[in-house]
N, C-alpha and C positions, 0 to 999 in steps of 0.2 A: 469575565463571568457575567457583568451584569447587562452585557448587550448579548447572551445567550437566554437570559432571563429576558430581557425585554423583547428581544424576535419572537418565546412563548408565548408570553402573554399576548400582544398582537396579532400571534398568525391563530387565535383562539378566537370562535363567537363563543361569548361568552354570556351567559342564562343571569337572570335577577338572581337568584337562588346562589349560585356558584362567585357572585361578587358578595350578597349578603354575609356569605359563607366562608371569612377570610380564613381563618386558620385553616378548612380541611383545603382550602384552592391552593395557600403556600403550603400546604405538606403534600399535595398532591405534584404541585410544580417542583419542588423540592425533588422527591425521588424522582422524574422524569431528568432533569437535569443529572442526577446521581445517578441513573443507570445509564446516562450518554457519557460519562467523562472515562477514561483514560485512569488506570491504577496512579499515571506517575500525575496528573492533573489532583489525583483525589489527597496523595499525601502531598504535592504541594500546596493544599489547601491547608493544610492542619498540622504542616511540619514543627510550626512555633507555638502548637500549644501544647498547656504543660497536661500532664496525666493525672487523672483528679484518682483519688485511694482508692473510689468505689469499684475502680476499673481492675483491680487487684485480683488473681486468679480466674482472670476473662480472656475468654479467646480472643486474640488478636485481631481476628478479621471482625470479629462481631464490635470489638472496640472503635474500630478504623470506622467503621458504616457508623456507628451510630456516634462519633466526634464529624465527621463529614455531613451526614444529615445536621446535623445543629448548625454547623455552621453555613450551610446551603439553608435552612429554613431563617437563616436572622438576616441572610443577603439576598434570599428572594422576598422577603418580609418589606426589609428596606427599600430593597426598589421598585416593589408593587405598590409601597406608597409612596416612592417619588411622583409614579406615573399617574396615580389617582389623584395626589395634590393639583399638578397639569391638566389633567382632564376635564373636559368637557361634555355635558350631554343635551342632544339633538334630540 
């Protein structure tokens, strides 16, 4: 997953704006990555995590998307700032 995430970010020019802007660029990268995966890619994502109460009389599919967004947003989060930590600017 996270050399899917890093070919993103890369094959991106990316604006001042759009780096100052971390949270909407990992929710934006987030769902690009979540609507390229694979159903069996999405619950192997999230197969080990447990079902929090609030998800109680929730549609299944809307449960699924939004335990996969979380967890695509905390592992594009992480490796956007691996890549940032490395970085250099020209």
């Amino acid at each position: 997953m996270n050399e899917i995430i890093k070919q993103k970010v890369l094959a991106k020019n990316w604006t001042f704006n759009e780096i100052a802007d971390l949270n909407r660029t990992i929710e934006n990268l987030a769902t690009d990555v979540y609507e390229e995966m694979k159903l069996i890619e999405r619950f192997d994502l999230i197969r080990e995590i447990r079902i929090k109460e609030t998800y109680v009389g929730e549609v299944f599919e809307d449960v699924v998307k939004q335990t996969v967004l979380t967890s695509l947003r905390a592992e594009v989060a992480d490796t956007v700032r691996n890549m940032l930590n490395n970085a250099t600017v020209n």
